[in-house]
Backbone as a printed PyTorch tensor [residue, N CA C, xyz], in Angstrom:
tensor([[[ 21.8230,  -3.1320, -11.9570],
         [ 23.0430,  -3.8930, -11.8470],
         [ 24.2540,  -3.0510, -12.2310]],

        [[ 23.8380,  -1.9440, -13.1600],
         [ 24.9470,  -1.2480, -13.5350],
         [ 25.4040,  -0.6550, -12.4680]],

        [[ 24.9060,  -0.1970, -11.2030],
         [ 25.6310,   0.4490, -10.2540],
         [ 26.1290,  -0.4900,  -9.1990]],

        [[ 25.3000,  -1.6280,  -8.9250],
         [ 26.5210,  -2.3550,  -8.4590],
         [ 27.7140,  -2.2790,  -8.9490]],

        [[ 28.0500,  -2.7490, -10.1090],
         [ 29.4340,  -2.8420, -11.0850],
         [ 30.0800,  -1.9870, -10.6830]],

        [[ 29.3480,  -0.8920, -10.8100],
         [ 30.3370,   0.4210, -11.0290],
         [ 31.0500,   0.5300,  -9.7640]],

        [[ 30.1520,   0.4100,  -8.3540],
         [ 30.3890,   0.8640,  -6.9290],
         [ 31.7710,  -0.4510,  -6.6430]],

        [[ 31.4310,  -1.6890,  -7.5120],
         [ 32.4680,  -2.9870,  -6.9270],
         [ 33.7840,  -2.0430,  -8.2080]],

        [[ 33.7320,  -1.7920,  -8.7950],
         [ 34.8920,  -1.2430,  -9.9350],
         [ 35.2500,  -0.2600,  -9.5520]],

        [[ 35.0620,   0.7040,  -8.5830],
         [ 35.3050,   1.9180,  -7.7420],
         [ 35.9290,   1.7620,  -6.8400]],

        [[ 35.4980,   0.4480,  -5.7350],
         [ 36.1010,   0.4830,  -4.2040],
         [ 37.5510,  -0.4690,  -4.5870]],

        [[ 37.6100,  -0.8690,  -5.6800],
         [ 39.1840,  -1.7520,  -6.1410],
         [ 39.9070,  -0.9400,  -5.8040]],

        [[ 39.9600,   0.2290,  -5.6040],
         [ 41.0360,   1.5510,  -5.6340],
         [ 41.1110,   2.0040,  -4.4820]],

        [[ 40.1430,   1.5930,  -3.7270],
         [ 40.4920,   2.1260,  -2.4340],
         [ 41.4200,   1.7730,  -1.6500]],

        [[ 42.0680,   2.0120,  -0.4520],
         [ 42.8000,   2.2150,   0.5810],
         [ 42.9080,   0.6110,   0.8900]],

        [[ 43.8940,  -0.3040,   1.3570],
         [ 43.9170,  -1.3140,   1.5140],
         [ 43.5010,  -1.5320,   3.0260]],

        [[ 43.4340,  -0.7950,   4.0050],
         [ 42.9740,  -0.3290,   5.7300],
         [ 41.2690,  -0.1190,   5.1990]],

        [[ 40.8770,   0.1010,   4.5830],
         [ 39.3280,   0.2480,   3.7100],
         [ 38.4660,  -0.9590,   3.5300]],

        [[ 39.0570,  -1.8980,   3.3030],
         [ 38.4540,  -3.1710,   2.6900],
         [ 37.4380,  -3.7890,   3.8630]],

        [[ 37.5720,  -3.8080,   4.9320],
         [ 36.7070,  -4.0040,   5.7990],
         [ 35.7780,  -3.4040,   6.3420]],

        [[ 36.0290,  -2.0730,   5.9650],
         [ 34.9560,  -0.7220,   6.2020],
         [ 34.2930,  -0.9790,   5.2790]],

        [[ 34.9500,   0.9210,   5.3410],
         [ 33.8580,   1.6920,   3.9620],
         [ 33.9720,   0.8590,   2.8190]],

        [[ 34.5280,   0.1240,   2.0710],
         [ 34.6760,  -1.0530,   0.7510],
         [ 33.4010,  -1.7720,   1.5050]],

        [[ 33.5180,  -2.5950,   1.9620],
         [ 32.9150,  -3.6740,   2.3310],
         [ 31.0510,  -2.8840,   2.4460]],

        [[ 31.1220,  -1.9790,   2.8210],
         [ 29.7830,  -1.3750,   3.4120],
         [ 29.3240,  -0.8560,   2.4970]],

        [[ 29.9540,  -0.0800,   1.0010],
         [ 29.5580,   0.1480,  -0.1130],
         [ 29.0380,  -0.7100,  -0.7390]],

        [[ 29.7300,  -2.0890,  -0.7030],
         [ 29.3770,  -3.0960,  -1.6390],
         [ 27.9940,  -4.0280,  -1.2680]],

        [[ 27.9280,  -3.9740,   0.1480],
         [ 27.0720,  -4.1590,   0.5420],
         [ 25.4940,  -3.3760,   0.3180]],

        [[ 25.9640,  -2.6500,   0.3080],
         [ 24.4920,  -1.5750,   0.0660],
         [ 24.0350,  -1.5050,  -1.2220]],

        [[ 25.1500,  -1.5260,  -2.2110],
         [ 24.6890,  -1.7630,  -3.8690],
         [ 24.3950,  -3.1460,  -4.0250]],

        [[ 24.5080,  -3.8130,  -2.9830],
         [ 24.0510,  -4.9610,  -3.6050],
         [ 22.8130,  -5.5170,  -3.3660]],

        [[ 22.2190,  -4.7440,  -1.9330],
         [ 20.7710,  -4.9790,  -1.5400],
         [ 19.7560,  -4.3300,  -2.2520]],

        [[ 20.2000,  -3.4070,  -3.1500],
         [ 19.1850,  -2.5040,  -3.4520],
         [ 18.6450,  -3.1420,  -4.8040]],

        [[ 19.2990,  -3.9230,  -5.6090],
         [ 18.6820,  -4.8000,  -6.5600],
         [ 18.0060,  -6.2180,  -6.3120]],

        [[ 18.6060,  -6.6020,  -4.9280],
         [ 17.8950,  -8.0280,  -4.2590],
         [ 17.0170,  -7.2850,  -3.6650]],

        [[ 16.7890,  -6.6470,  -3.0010],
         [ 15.6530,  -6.2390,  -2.0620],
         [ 14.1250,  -6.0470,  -3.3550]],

        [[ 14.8450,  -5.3430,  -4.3620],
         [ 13.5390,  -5.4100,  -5.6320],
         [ 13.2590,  -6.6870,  -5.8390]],

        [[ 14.5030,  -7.6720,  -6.1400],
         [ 14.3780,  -8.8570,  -6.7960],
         [ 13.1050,  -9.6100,  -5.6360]],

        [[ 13.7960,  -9.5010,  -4.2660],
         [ 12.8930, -10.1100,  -3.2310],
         [ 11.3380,  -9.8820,  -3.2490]],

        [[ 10.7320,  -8.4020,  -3.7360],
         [  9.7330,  -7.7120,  -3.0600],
         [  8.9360,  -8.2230,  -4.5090]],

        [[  9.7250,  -8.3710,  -5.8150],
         [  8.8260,  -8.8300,  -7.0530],
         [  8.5930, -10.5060,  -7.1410]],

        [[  8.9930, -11.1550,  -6.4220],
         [  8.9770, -12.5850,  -6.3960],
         [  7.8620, -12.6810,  -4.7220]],

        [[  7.3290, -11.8340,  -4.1860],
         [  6.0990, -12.2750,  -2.9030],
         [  4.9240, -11.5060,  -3.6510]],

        [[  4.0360, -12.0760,  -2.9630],
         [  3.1660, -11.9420,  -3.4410],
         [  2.2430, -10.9840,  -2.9700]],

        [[  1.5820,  -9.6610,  -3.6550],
         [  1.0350,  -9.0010,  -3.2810],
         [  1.6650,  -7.7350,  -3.6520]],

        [[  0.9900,  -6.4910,  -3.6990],
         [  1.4000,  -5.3000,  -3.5920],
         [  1.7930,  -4.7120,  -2.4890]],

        [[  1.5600,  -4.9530,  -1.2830],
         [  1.9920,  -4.3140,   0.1680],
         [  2.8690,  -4.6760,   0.1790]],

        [[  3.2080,  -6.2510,   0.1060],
         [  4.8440,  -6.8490,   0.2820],
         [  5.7630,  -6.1330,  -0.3860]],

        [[  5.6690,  -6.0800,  -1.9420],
         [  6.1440,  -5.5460,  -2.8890],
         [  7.2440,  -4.0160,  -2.2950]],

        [[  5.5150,  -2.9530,  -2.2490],
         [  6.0430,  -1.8480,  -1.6800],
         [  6.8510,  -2.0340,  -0.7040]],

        [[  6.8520,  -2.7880,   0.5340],
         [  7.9200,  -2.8470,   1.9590],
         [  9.0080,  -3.2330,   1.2650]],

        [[  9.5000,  -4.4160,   0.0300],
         [ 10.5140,  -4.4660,  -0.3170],
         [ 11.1200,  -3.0060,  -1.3980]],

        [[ 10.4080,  -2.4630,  -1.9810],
         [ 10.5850,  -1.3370,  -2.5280],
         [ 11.2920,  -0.1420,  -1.6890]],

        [[ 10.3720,  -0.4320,   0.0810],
         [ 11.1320,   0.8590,   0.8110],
         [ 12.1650,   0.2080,   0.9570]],

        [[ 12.5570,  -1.0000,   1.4670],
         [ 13.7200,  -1.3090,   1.7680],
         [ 15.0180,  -0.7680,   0.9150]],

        [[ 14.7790,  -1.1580,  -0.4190],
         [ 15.6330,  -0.8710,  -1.4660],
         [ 16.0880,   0.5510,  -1.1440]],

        [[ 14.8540,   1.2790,  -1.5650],
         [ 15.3790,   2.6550,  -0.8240],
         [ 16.0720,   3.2690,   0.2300]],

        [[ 15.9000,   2.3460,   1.3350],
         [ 16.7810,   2.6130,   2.4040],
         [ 18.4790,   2.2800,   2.1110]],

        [[ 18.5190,   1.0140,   1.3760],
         [ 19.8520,   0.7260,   1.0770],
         [ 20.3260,   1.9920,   0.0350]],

        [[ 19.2760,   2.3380,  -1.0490],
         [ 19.9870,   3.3690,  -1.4850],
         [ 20.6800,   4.7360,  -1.2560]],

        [[ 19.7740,   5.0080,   0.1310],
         [ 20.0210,   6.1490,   0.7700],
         [ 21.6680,   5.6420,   1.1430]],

        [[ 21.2560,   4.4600,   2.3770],
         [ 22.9990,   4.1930,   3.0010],
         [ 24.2020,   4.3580,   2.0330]],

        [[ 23.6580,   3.8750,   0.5160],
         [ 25.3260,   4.0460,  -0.5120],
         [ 25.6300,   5.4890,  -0.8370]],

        [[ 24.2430,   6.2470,  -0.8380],
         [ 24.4010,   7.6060,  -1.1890],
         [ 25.3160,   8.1170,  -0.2760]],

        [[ 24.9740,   8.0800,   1.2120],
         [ 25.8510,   8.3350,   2.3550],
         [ 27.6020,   8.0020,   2.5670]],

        [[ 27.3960,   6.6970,   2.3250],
         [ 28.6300,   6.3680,   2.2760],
         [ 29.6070,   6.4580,   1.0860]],

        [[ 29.3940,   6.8270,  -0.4590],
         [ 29.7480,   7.4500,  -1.6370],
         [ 30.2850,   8.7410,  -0.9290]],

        [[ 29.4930,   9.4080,  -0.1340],
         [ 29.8670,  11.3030,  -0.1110],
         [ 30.6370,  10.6920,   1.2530]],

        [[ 30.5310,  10.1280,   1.8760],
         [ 31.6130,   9.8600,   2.9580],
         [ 33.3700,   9.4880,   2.4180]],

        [[ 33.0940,   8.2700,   1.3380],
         [ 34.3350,   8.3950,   0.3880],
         [ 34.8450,   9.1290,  -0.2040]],

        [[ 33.9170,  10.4950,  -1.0200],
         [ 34.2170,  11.4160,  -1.7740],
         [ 35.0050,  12.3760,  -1.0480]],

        [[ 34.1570,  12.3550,   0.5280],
         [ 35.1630,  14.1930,   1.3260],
         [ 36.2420,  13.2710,   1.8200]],

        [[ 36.3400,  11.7310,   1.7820],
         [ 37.3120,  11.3760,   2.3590],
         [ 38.8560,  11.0970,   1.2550]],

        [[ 38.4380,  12.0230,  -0.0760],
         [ 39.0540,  11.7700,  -1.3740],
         [ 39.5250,  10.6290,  -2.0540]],

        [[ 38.4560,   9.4960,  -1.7120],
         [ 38.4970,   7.4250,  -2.2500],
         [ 37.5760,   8.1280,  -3.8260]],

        [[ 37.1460,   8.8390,  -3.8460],
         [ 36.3080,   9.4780,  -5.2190],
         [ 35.8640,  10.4900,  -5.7950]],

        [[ 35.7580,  10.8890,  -6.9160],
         [ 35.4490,  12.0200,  -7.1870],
         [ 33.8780,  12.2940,  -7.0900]],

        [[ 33.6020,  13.4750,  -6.9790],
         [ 31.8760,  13.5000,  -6.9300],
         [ 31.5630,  13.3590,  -8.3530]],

        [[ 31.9810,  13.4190,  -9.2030],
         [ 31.7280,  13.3110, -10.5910],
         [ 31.6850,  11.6100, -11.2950]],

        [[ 32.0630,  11.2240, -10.6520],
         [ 32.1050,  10.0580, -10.1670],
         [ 30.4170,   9.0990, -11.0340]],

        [[ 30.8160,   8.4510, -12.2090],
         [ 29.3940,   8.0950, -12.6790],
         [ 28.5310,   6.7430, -11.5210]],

        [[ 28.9740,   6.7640, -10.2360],
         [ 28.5070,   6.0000,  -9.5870],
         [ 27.3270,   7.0630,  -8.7000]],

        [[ 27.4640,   8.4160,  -9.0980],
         [ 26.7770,   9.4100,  -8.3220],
         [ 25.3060,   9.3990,  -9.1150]],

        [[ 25.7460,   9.4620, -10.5200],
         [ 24.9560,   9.5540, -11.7560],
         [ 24.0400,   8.4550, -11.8140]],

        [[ 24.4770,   7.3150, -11.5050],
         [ 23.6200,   6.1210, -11.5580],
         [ 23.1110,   6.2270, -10.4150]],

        [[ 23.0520,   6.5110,  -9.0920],
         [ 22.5930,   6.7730,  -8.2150],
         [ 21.5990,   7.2960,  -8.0760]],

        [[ 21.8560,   8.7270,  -8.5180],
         [ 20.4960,   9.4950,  -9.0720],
         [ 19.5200,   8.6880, -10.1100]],

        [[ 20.0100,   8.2130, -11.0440],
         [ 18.9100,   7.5200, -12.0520],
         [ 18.3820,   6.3850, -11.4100]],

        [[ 18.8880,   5.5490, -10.1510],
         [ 18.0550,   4.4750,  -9.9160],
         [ 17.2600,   4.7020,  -8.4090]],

        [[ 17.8090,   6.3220,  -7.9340],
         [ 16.6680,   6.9710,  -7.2530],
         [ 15.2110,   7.1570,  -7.8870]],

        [[ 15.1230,   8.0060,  -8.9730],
         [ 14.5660,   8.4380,  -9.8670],
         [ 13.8190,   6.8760, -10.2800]],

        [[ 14.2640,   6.1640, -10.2120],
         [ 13.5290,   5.0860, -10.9780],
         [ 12.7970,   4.2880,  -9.9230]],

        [[ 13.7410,   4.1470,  -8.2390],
         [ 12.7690,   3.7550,  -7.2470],
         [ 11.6680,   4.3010,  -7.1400]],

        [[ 11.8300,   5.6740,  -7.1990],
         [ 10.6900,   6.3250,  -6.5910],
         [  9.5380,   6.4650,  -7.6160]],

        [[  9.7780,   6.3540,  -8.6830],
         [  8.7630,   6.2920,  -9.7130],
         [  7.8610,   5.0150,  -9.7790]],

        [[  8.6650,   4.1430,  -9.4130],
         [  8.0110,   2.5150,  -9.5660],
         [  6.8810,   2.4470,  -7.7820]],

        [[  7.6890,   2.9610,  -6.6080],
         [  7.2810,   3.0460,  -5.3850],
         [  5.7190,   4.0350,  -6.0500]],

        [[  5.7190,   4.2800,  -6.6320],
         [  4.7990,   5.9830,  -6.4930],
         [  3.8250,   4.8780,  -7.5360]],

        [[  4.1590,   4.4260,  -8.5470],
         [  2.9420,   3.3630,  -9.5750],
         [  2.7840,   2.6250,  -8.6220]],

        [[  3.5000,   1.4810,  -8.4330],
         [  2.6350,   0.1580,  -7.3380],
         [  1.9660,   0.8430,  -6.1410]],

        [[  2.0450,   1.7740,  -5.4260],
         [  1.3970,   2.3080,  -4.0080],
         [ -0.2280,   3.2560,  -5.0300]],

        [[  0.1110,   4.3860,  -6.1050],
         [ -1.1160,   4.4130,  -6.6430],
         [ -2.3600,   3.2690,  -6.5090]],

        [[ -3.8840,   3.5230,  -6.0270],
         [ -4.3940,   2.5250,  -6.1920],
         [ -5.4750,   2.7970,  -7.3420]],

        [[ -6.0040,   1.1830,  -7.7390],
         [ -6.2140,   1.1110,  -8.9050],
         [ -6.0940,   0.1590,  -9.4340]]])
C-alpha cells in the first residue's frame, strides 16, 4: 500500500494535460498490483493464487514502465522513493510467486 500512496502523492505534481494519461495510468497500475494479490489470496487454491500473483506482476512491470516514462519525461526524479518501493515489492512478488509455485 505504501507504493500506491507514494505513486498517488507523486502524480499530484504532475502536468495538469497529464491527468488523463500518464497520472491516470500510474495510478491505475499501483493500484492493481495490491488488489490483484488481495484477489488471488481470497480464491481458492494455489494455481488461482499464482495467476493472480502473475497478474500483479504484470501491473508491476506496467508502473515500472510508466515511472521511467515520467522520469525521461522530467514529472520525476529517478531517485524518486517510488523507484525504491518498486524494487522492494518486486523483490517481494517474486519471492512469494517462487514459495506458493515451489511444490510441497
Amino acid at each position: 500500500m505504501a507504493l500506491v500512496r507514494t505513486v498517488y502523492e507523486a502524480t499530484r505534481d504532475f502536468p495538469p494535460e497529464e491527468t488523463y494519461a500518464l497520472t491516470s495510468q500510474l495510478r491505475r497500475a499501483a493500484v492493481s498490483i495490491p488488489s490483484n494479490f488481495a484477489e488471488g489470496a481470497g480464491r481458492d487454491g494455489h494455481k488461482e493464487f499464482l495467476r493472480f500473483l502473475s497478474i500483479a506482476r504484470g501491473s508491476l512491470s506496467e508502473l515500472e514502465t510508466r515511472l521511467l516514462i515520467a522520469a525521461d519525461l522530467g514529472y520525476l526524479a529517478r531517485e524518486h522513493r517510488a523507484f525504491v518501493l518498486l524494487d522492494r515489492v518486486s523483490r517481494l512478488l517474486a519471492g512469494l510467486h517462487k514459495s506458493v509455485a515451489a511444490p510441497g
